[in-house]
DRENDO-1510 file (C-alpha; in Angstrom, 1 decimal, always signed):
<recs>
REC; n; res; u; v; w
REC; 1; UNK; +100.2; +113.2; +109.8 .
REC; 2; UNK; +97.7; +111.2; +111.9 .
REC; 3; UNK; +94.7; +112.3; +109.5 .
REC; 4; UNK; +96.8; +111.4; +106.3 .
REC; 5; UNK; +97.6; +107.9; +108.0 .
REC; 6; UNK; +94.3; +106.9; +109.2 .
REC; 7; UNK; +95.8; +106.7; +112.7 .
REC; 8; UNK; +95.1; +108.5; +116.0 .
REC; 9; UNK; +97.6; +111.3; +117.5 .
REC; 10; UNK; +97.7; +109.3; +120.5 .
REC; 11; UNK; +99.0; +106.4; +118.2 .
REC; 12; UNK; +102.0; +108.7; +117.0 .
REC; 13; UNK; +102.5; +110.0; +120.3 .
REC; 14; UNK; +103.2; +106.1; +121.4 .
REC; 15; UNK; +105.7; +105.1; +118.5 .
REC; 16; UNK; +107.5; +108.5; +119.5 .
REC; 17; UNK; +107.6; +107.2; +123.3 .
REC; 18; UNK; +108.7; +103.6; +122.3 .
REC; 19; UNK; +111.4; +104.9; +119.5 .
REC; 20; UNK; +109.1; +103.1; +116.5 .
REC; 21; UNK; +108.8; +106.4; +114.7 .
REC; 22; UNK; +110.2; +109.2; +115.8 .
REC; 23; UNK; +109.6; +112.7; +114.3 .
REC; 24; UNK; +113.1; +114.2; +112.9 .
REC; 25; UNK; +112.1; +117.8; +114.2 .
REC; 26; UNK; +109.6; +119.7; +116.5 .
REC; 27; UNK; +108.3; +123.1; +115.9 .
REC; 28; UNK; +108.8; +126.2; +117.7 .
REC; 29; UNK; +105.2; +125.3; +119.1 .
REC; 30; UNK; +106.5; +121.9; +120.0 .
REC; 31; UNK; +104.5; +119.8; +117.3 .
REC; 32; UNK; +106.2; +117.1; +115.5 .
REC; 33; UNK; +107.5; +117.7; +112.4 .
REC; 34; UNK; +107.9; +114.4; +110.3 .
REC; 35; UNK; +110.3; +114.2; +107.2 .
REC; 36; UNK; +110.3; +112.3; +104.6 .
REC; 37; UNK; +111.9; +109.5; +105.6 .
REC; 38; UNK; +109.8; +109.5; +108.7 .
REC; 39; UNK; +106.7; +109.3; +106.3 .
REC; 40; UNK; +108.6; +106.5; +104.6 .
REC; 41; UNK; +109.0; +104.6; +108.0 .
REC; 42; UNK; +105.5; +105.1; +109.7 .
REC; 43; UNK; +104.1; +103.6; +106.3 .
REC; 44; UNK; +106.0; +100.9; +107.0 .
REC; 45; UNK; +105.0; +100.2; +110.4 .
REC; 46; UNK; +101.8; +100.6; +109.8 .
REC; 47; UNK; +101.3; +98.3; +106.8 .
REC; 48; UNK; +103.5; +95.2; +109.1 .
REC; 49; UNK; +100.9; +96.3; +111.9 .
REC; 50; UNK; +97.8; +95.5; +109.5 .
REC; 51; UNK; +99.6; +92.5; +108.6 .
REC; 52; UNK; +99.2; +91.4; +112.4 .
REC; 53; UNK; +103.2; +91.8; +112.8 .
REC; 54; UNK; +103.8; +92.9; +116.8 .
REC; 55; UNK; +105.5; +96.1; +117.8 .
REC; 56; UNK; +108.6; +94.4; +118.5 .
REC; 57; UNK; +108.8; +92.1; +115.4 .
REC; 58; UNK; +108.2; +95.4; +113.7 .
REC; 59; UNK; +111.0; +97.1; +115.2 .
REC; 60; UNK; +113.6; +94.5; +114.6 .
REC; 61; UNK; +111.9; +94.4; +111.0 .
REC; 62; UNK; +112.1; +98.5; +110.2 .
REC; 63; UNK; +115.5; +98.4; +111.7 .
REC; 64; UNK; +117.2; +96.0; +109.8 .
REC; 65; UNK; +120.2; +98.1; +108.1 .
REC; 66; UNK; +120.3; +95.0; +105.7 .
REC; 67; UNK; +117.0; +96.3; +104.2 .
REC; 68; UNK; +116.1; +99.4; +102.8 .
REC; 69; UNK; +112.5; +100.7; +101.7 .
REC; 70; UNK; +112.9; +98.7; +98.5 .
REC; 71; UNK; +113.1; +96.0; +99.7 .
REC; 72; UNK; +110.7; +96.3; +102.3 .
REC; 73; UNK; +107.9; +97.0; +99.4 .
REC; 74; UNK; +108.8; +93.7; +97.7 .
REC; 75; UNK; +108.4; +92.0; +101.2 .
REC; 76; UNK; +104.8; +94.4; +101.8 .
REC; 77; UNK; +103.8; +93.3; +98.5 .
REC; 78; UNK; +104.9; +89.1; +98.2 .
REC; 79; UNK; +102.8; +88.9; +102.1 .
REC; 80; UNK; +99.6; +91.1; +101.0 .
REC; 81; UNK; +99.7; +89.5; +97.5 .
REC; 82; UNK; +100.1; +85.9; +100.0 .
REC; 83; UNK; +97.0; +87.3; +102.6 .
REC; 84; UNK; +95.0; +87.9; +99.3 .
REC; 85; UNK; +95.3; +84.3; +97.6 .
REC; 86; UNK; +94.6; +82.6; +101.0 .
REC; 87; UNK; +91.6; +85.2; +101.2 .
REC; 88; UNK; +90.3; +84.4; +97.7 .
REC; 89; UNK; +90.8; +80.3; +98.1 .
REC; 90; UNK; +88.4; +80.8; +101.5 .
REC; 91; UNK; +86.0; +82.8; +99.4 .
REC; 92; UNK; +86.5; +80.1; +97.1 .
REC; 93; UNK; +85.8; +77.4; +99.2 .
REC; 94; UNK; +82.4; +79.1; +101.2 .
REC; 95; UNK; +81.0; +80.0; +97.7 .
REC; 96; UNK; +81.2; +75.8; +96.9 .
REC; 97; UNK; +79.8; +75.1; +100.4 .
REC; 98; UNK; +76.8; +77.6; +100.0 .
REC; 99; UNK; +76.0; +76.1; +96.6 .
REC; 100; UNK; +76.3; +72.5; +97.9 .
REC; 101; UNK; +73.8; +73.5; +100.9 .
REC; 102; UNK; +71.7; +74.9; +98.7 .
REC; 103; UNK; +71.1; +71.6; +96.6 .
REC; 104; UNK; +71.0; +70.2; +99.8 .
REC; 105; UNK; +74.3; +68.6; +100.2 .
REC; 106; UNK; +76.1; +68.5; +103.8 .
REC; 107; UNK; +79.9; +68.8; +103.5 .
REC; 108; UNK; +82.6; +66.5; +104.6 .
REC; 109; UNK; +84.4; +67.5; +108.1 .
REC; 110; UNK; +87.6; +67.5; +105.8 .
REC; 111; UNK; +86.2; +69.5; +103.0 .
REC; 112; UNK; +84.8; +72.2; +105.7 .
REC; 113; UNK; +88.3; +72.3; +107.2 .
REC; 114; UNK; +89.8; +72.6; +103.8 .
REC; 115; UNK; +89.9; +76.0; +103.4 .
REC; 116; UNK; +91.9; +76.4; +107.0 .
REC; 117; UNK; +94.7; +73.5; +105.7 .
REC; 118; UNK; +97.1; +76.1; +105.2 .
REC; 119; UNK; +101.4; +74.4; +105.9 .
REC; 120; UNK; +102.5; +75.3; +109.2 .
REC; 121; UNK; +104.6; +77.9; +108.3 .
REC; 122; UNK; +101.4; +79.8; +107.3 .
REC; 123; UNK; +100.6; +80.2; +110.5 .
REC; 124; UNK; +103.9; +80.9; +112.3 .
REC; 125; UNK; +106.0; +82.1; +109.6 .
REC; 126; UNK; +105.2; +85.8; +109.4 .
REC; 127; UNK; +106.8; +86.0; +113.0 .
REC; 128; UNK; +110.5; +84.6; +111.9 .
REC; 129; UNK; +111.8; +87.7; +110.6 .
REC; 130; UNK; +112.1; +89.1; +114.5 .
REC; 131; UNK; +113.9; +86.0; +116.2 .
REC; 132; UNK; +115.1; +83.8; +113.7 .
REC; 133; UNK; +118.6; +84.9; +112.2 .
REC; 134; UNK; +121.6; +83.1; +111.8 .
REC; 135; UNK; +123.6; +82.2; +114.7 .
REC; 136; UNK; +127.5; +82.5; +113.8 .
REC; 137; UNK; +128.5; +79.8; +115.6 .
REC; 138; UNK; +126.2; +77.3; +114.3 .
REC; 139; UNK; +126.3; +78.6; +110.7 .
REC; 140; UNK; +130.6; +78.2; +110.6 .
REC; 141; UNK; +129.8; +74.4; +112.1 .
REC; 142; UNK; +127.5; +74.1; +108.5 .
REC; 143; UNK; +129.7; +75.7; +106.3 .
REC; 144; UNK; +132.6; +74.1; +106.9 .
REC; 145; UNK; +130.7; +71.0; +106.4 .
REC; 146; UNK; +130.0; +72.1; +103.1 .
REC; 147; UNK; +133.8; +71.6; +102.5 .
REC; 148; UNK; +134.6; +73.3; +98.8 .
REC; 149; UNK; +131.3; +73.0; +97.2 .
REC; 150; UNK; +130.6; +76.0; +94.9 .
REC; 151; UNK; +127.0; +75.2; +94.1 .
REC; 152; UNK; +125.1; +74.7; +97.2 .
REC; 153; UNK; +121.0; +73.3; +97.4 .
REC; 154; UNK; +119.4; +74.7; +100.7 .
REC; 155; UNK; +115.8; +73.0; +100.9 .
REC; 156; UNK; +113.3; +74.1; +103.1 .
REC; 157; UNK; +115.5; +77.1; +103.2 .
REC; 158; UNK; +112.8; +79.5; +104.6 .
REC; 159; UNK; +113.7; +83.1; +104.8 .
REC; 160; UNK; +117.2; +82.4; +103.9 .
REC; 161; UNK; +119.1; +81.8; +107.2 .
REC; 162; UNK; +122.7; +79.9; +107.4 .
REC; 163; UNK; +122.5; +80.8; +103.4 .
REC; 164; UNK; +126.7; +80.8; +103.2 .
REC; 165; UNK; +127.3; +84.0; +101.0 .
REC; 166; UNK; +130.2; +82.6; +99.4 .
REC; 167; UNK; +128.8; +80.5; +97.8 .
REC; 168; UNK; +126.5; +79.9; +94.0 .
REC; 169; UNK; +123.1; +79.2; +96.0 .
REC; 170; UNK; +119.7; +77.8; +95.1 .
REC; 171; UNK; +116.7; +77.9; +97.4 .
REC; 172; UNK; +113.6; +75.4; +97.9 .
REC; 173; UNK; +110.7; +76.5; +100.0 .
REC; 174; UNK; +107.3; +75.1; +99.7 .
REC; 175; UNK; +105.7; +78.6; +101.7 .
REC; 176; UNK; +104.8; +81.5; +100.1 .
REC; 177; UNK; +104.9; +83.5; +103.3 .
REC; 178; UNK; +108.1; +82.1; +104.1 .
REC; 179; UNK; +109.0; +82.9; +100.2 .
REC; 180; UNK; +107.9; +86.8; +100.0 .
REC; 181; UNK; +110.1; +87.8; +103.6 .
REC; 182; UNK; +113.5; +86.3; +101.9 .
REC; 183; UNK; +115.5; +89.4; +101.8 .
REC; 184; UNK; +116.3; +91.3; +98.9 .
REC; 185; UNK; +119.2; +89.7; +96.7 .
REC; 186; UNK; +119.1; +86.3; +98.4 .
REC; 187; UNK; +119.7; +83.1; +96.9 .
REC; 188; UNK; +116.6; +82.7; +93.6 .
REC; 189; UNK; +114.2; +80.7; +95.5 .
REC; 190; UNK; +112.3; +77.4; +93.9 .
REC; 191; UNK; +108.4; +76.4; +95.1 .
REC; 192; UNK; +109.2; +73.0; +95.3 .
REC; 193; UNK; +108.8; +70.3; +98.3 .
REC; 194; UNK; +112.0; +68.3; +99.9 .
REC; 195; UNK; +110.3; +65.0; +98.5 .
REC; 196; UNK; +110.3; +66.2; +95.3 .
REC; 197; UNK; +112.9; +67.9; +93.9 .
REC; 198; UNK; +112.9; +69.2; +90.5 .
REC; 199; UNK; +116.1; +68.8; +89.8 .
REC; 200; UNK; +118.5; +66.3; +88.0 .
REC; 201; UNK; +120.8; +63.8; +89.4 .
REC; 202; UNK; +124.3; +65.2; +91.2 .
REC; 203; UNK; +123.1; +69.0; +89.9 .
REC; 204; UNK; +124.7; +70.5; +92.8 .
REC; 205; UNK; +127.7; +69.9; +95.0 .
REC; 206; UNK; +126.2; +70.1; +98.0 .
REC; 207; UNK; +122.3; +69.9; +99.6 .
REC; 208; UNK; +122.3; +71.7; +102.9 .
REC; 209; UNK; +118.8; +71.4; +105.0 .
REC; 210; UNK; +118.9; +73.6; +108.4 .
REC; 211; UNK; +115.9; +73.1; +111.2 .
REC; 212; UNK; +113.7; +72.1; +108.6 .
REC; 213; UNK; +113.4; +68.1; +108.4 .
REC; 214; UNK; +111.1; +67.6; +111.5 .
REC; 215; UNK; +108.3; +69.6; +109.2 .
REC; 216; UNK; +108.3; +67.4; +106.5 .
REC; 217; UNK; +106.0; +65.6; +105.8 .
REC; 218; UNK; +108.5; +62.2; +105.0 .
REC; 219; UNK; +111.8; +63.1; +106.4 .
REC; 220; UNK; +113.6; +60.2; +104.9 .
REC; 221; UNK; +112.0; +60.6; +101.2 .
REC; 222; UNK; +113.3; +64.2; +101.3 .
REC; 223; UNK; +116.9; +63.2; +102.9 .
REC; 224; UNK; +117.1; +60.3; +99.7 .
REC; 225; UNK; +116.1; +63.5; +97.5 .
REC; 226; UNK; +118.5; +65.6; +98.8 .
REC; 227; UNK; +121.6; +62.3; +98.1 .
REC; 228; UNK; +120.0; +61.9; +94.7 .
REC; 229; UNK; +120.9; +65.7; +93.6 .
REC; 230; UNK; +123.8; +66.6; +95.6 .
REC; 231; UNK; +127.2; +64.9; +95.7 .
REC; 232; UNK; +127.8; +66.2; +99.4 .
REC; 233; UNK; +124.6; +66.3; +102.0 .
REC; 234; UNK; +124.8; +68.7; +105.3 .
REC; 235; UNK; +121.7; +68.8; +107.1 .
REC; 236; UNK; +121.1; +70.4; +111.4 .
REC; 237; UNK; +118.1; +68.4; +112.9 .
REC; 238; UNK; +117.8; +67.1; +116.5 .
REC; 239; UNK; +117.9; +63.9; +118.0 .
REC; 240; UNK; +114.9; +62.5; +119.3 .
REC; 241; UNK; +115.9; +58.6; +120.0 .
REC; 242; UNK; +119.4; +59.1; +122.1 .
REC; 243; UNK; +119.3; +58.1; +126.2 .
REC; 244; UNK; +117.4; +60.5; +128.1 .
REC; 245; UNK; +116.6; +62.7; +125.3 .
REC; 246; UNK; +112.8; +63.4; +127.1 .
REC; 247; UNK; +114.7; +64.4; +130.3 .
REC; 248; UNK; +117.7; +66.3; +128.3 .
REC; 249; UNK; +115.9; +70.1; +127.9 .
REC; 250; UNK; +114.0; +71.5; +131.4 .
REC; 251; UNK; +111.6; +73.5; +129.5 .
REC; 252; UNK; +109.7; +70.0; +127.4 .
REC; 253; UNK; +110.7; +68.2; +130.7 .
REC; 254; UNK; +109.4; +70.4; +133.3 .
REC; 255; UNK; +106.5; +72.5; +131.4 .
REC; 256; UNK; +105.7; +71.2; +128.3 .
REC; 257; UNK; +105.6; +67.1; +127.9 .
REC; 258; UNK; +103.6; +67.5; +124.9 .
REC; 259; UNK; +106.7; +68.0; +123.3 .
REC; 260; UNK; +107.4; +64.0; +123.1 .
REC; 261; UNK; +104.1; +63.8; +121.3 .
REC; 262; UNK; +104.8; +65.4; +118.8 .
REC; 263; UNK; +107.8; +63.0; +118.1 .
REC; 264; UNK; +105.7; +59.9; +117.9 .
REC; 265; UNK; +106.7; +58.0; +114.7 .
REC; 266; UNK; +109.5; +60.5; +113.7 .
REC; 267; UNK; +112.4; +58.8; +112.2 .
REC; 268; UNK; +115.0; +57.5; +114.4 .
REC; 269; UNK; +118.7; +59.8; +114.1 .
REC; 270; UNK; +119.9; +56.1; +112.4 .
REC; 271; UNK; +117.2; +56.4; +110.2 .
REC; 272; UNK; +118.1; +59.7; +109.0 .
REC; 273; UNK; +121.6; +59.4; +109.2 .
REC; 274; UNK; +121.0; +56.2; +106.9 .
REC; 275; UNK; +119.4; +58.0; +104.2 .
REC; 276; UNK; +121.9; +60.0; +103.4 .
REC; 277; UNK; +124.7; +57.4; +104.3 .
REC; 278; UNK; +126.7; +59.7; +106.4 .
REC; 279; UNK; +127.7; +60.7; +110.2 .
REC; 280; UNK; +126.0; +62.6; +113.2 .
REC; 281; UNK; +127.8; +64.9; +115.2 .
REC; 282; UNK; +126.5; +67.2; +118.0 .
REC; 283; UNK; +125.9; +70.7; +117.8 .
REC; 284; UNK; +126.6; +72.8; +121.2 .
REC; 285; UNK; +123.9; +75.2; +121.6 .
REC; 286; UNK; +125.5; +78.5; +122.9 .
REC; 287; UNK; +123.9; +80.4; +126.0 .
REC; 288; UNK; +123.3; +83.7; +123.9 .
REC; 289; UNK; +122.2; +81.6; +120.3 .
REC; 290; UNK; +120.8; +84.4; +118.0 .
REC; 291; UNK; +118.7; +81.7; +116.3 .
REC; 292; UNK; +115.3; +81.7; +118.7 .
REC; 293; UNK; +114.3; +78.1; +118.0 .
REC; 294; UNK; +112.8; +75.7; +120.7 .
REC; 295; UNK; +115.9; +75.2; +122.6 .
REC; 296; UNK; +117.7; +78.5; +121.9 .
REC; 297; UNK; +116.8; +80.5; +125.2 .
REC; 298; UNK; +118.1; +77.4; +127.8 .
REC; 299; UNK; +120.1; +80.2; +129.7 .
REC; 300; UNK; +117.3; +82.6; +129.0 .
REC; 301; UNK; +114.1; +81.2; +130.1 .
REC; 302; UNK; +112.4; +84.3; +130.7 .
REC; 303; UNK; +112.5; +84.8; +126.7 .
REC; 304; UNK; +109.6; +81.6; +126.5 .
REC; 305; UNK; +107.3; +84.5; +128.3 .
REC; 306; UNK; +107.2; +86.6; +125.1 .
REC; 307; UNK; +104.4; +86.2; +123.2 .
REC; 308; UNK; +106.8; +87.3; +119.9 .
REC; 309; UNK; +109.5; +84.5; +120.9 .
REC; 310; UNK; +107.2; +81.7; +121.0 .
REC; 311; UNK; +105.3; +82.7; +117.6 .
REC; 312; UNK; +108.3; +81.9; +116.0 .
REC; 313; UNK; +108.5; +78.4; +116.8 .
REC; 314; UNK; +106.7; +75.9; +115.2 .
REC; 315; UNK; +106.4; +73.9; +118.9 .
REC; 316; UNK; +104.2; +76.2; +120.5 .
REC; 317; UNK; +101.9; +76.4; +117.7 .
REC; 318; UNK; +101.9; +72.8; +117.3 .
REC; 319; UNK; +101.2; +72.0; +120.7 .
REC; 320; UNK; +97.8; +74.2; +120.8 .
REC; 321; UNK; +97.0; +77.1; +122.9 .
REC; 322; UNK; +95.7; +75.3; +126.0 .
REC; 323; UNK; +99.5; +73.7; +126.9 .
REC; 324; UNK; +100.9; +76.7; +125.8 .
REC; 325; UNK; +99.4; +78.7; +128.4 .
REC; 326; UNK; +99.7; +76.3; +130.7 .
REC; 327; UNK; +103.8; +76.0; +130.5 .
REC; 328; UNK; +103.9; +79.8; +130.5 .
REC; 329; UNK; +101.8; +80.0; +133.4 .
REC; 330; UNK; +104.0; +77.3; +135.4 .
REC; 331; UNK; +107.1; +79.0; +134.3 .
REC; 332; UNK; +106.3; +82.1; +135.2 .
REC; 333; UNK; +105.5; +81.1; +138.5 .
REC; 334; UNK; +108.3; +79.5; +138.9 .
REC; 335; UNK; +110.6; +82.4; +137.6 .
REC; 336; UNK; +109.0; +84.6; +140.3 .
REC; 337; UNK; +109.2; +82.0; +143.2 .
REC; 338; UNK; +113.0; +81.1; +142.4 .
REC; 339; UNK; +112.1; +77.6; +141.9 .
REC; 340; UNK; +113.5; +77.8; +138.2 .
REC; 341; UNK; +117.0; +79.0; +139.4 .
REC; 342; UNK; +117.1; +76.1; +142.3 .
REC; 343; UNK; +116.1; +73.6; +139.7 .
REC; 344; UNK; +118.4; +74.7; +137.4 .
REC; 345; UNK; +121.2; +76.6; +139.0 .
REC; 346; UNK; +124.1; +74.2; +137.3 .
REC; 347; UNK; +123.3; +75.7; +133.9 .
REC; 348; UNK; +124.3; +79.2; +134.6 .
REC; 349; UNK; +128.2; +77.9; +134.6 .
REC; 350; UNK; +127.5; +76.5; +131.0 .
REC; 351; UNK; +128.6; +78.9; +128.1 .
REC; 352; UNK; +126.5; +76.3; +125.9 .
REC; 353; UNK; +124.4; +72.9; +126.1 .
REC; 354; UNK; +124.1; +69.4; +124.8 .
REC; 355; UNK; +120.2; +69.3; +123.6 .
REC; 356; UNK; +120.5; +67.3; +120.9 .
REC; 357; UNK; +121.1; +69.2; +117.6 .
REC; 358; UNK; +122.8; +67.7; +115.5 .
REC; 359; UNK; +124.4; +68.0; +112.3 .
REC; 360; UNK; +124.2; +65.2; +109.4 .
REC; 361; UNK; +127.1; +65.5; +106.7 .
REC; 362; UNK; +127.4; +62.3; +104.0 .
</recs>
């Protein structure tokens, strides 16, 4: 088995020990004996591990029982089909620089960074499979928003989350990454920015938008986009204008102040509540949320020391890597010390928080 999958015994040996693969039989002799199936899952694994996918993503990933190996080779193939277009543009764009340097012509600083100017979910979207599902709570809050609609637009919809099943659903995702991990039989998924949505006037009932706005790239264009094609507009964002808001979360507050930063110039929750001419109401965030974005693990802060947790967030990787080691550092020194739990004891009596999500209906 290791010789037919390029791979060392010690390798196998490990995914037995950590229950990634395990062997459905041993010999007489005590060798592994691998099955079909098994075959069928170690080629998994091992084509997610040459993707750069972690152990642990890949084990939440292999085990889904909403996916079987179908679908998994649709997924393989849309993400290696994805790592050989951005290959081939790179290739692309040295080839052009080589030819300009030979006739002697120095590049722009944006034209040499061109080839890297990949959307942000490029870069972080390959880890969302492993932390980011639907959180029930948060997903009957959004649905029943969605009152009676029967035809429902989810933009920036991503892998698919908070999708209500019920429902005749259309997706819009600008990522291809983001695109190829949509499970099998989702909602038919459109390339297409919030901005600019190729649709007509009032084609849909509703236009939902979950954790999404804060990455395009004009929240209100995309909100007045959404109003122009739905008749009902349900959107979850967070609320970075209210009293306090900078002091409101521990982990921005205490280990990571770049966070404000990267809310310089974004729309006020007026602003965004104006473009669709609707309400905001808050959103609880409850102590065990399923969903792993920013604020998910409040009750959980030793989650933020996962390597796998933090991929899947867009903060982290927007923040670079030098703060991002720096907050870990701090928090876990201050997990270790206790000084966490004395800061923060009064959240352990909360079964869920006030962060600021909150959820736009119009």
């Amino acid at each position: 088995m290791a010789e037919l999958a390029g791979v060392s015994v010690r390798t196998l040996h490990h995914y037995d020990g950590i229950g990634l693969v395990q062997p459905s039989a041993r010999t007489a002799a005590g060798y592994r004996a691998y099955s079909a199936a098994d075959v069928e899952r170690l080629r998994e694994v091992l084509a997610y591990r040459r993707l750069g996918f972690g152990l642990r993503e890949i084990a939440d990933l292999v085990d889904d029982p909403a996916t079987d190996a179908v679908a998994h080779l649709y997924r393989l193939r849309g993400l290696l089909l994805e790592q050989r277009d951005r290959a081939g543009a790179m290739v692309t764009a040295i080839d052009r620089e080589l030819e300009a340097r030979a006739m002697g012509i120095r590049t722009t600083p944006e034209e040499q960074l061109g080839m890297f100017g990949a959307q942000l979910y490029e870069a972080i979207g390959s880890a969302y499979p492993a932390t980011r599902r639907t959180e029930p709570r948060i997903a009957a809050r959004i649905w029943e928003a969605l009152g009676d609609a029967r035809t429902v637009l989810n933009v920036g919809a991503g892998t698919g989350s908070y999708e209500p099943s019920d429902r005749d659903v259309t997706a819009v995702e600008p990522s291809a990454v983001m695109r190829a991990q949509r499970p099998a039989g989702s909602a038919p998924c459109v390339a297409a920015s919030a901005e600019s949505l190729p649709f007509e006037d009032r084609s849909f009932d509703a236009a939902m938008a979950v954790s999404t706005v804060h990455h395009w790239p004009d929240p209100v264009a995309g909100l007045r986009e959404m109003r122009r094609v739905a008749r009902r507009v349900v959107v979850l964002t967070y609320d970075a204008g209210g009293p306090g808001w900078r002091e409101r979360f521990w982990l921005s507050r205490d280990y990571l102040p770049e966070f404000a930063d990267l809310l310089a110039g974004w729309p006020s929750l007026a602003d965004l509540t104006r473009a669709i001419g609707g309400r905001a109401e808050p959103v609880l965030i409850p102590w065990d949320c399923a969903d792993g974005f920013f604020e998910a693990y409040w009750r959980r802060p030793e989650a933020y020391l996962d390597d796998h947790v933090r991929r899947a967030v867009s903060v982290w990787t927007r923040v670079g890597p030098k703060a991002e080691q720096r907050a870990v550092n701090s928090l876990r020194d201050d997990l270790s010390s206790g000084r966490w739990a004395e800061r923060n004891r009064d959240l352990v009596a909360l079964d869920a928080a006030e962060l600021g999500l909150r959820l736009l209906v119009a």
